[in-house]
N, C-alpha and C positions, 0 to 999 in steps of 0.2 A: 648148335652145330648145323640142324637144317639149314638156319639163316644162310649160311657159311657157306656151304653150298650152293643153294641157288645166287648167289651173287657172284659165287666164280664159275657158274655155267655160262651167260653173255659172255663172259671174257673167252674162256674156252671154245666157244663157239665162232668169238670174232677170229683165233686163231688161229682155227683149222679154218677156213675162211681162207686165210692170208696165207697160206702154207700151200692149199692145195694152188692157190692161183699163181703160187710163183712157180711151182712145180710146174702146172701145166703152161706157162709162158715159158719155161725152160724148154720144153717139150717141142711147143712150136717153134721154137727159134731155131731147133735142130733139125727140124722138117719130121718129127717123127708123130704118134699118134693118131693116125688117122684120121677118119670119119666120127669114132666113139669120142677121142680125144674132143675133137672140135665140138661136140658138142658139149664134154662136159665143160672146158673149158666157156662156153657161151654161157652155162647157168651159172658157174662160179662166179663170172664177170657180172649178170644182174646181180648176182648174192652181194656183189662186191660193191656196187654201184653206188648205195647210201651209204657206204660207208668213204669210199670216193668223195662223194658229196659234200661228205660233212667237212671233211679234210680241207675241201676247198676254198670252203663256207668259214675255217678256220684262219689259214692263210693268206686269202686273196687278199684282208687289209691289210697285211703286214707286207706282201709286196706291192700293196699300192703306195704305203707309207714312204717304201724303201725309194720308190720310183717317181712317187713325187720330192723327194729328200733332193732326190739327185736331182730333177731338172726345178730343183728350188731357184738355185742362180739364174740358172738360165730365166726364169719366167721375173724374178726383179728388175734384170736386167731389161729387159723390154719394157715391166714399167717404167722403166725409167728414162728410158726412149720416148716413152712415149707422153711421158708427164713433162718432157723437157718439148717436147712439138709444143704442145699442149699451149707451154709458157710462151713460147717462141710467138705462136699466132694469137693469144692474146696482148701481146706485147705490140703488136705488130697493127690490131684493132686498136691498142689504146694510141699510140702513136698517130694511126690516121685518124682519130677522133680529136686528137691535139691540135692536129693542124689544121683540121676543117676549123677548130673554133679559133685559133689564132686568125688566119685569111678572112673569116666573117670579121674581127676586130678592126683587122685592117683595112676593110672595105667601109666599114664603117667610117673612118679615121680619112678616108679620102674626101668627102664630103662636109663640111664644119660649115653651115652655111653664117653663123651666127660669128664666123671669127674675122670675115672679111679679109683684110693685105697683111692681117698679120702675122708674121712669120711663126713658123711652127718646128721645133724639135721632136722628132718619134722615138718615144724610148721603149724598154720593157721592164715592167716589174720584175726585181730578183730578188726583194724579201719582202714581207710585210708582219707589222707589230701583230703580235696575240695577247696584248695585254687590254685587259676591256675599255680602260681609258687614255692608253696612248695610242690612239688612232694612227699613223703613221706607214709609208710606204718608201721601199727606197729603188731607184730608178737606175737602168744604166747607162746615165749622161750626166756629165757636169758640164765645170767650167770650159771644157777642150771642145765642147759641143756649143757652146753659147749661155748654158744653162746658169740662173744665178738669184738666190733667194727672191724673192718676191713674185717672183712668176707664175701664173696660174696654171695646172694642169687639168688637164680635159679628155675625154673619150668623145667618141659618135653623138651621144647621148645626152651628155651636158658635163656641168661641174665637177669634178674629181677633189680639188684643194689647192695650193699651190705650195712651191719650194720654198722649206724654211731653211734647211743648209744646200753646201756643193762644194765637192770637191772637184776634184781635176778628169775625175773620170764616173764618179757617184755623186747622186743628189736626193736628199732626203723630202719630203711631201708629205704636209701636212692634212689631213681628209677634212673634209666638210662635216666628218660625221664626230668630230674630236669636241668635245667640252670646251676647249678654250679656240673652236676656231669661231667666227661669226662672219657672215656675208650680206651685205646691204643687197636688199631682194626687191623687188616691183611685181604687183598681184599684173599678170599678163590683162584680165576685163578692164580694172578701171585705173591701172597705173598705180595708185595709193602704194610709199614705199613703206616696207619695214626691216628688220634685221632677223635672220634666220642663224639659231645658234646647236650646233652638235649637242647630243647626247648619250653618245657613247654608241658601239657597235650593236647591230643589230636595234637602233633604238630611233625615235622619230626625231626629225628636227623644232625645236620652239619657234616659231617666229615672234616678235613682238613689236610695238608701233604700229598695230594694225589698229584705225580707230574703231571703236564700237557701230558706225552708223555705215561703215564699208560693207558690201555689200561682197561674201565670200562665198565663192560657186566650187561645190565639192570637186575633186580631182583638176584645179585650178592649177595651174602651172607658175612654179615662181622663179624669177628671170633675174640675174644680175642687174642690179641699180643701173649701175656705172658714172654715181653722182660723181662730181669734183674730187678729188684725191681718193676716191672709190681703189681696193685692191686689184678689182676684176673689170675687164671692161664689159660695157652692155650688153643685155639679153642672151647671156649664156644662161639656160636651163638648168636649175637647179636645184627644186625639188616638185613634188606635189601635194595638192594640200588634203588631207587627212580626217580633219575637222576642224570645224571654226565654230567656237560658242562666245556668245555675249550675256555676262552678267549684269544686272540692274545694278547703276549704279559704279561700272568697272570703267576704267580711264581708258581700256585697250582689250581688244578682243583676246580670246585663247584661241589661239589657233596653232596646229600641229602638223607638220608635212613628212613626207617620204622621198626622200633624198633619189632623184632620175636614174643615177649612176648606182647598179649591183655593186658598193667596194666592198665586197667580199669576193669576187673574182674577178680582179681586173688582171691582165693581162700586158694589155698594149695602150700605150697613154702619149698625147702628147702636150709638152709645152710649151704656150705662147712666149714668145717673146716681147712681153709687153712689161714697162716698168711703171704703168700706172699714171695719169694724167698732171 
C-alpha cells in the first residue's frame, strides 16, 4: 500500500499544479487578484514550466508531421519542376553537342583531296547493322539522288565501303570492316599492292599479297589500288598498318591494319559517283 501511495503523490501533485494555474489565469483574465495573485500566479507558471515543456517535447513531431503532410504536394510538385528544367537543359546540351559534331563532319566532307572531279552525293546514316558480322550501313539517298550499287562511300578521312543495294530514296553500304568485303590496297612508301580484307566489327583489317622482302613501316597508311577494273578508284585512305611480321620460309607477309574511318560513328557520308574503270 506504501508503494501505492507514493506513486499517486507525482500525479497528485502535477494536479494541483494544473488546477491552481487555471484558476489563477481565470483570475487574471478578470482583472482581479492583485499584487499577491501575480505573484502567485508567476511561481505556479515556473512550477508549470517542465511540465509545459515536456508537452511540447511531445507534440511538436506530431505537428510537424501534420505540416509537412500538408505541404507534401506542394514540395513534389516543384520537384517536379524542377527535374523537368533539369531535362529540358540537358536536352538542350545534348542537342548542341550533336550538332557541333555533325558541322565538324561536314567540314570535313568539304575537302576530299584524294576524290578529284568526281562527283559526290551527301548523305546521312539512318541505321546501321549490330550484328557482329554483317557490317552494314544504310543511307538516306538512292536512286532519286544518283546513288546505285557499286559506288564507293567515303568521309573526310578515307574509306567507308560502298553501295551493295538502292532504292528510290534508300541505299544500303557495305563497310570495309565486313568479312566478305576486300579492297585492292597500295603500301603508301614503296607502292607494293595487296588486298586488305574485313573482320568483323570492332576488329583489324588482314591484308595479304604483301611480299616477305617488302619493307612495312608501322602506322603506314594504305591507299586504294585503283588497278584496272579496281571497285574504288585511287589513293582513297584506307587503313593503317598495325603490324607486319615475316615468317621464314612464308610466301607473304602477315600484316594487320586499322581501318582510318571510326565506322562505329559515322554520321555524315558521302558517295562517289564513280562506276569503276
Amino acid at each position: 500500500m506504501a508503494v501505492s501511495r507514493r506513486s499517486s503523490r507525482p500525479r497528485y501533485t502535477l494536479l494541483l499544479i494544473v488546477l491552481t494555474s487555471i484558476t489563477l489565469l481565470t483570475l487574471d483574465q478578470r482583472g482581479n487578484g492583485g499584487g499577491a495573485i501575480a505573484s502567485v500566479r508567476d511561481v505556479a507558471r515556473d512550477a508549470f514550466a517542465p511540465v509545459q515543456d515536456a508537452a511540447d517535447s511531445v507534440f511538436r513531431p506530431v505537428g510537424d508531421f501534420f505540416q509537412g503532410a500538408l505541404n507534401y504536394g506542394d514540395v513534389e510538385s516543384e520537384n517536379a519542376r524542377l527535374r523537368e528544367q533539369l531535362a529540358e537543359r540537358d536536352g538542350d546540351v545534348l542537342a548542341a553537342q550533336e550538332a557541333s559534331r555533325e558541322q565538324r563532319a561536314l567540314l570535313d566532307q568539304q575537302d576530299l583531296g584524294y576524290v578529284g572531279d568526281i562527283p559526290t552525293v551527301a548523305s546521312r546514316v539512318v541505321l546501321a547493322s549490330d550484328a557482329r558480322f554483317a557490317q552494314t550501313i544504310e543511307i538516306d539517298r538512292g536512286r532519286n539522288a544518283g546513288v546505285a550499287p557499286g559506288m564507293p562511300v567515303v568521309t573526310g578521312r578515307g574509306l567507308v565501303g560502298r553501295v551493295v543495294d538502292a532504292s528510290q530514296r534508300r541505299a544500303t553500304v557495305l563497310l570495309v570492316s565486313d568479312p566478305t568485303s576486300s579492297v585492292g590496297v597500295r603500301l603508301s612508301s614503296s607502292g607494293d599492292v595487296g588486298v586488305a580484307t574485313g573482320r568483323g566489327r570492332g576488329s583489324t583489317m588482314g591484308v595479304d599479297l604483301i611480299e616477305p622482302a617488302t619493307k612495312v613501316g608501322p602506322n603506314e597508311v594504305l591507299v586504294t589500288s585503283g588497278l584496272e577494273q579496281s571497285v574504288f578508284p585511287p589513293g582513297i585512305p584506307v587503313a593503317r598498318v598495325k603490324e607486319a611480321k615475316s615468317a621464314t620460309g612464308a610466301l607473304q607477309q602477315d600484316v594487320t591494319a586499322t581501318p582510318v574511318v571510326d565506322l562505329s560513328r559515322l554520321g555524315v557520308v558521302k558517295v562517289l559517283q564513280w562506276s569503276g574503270q
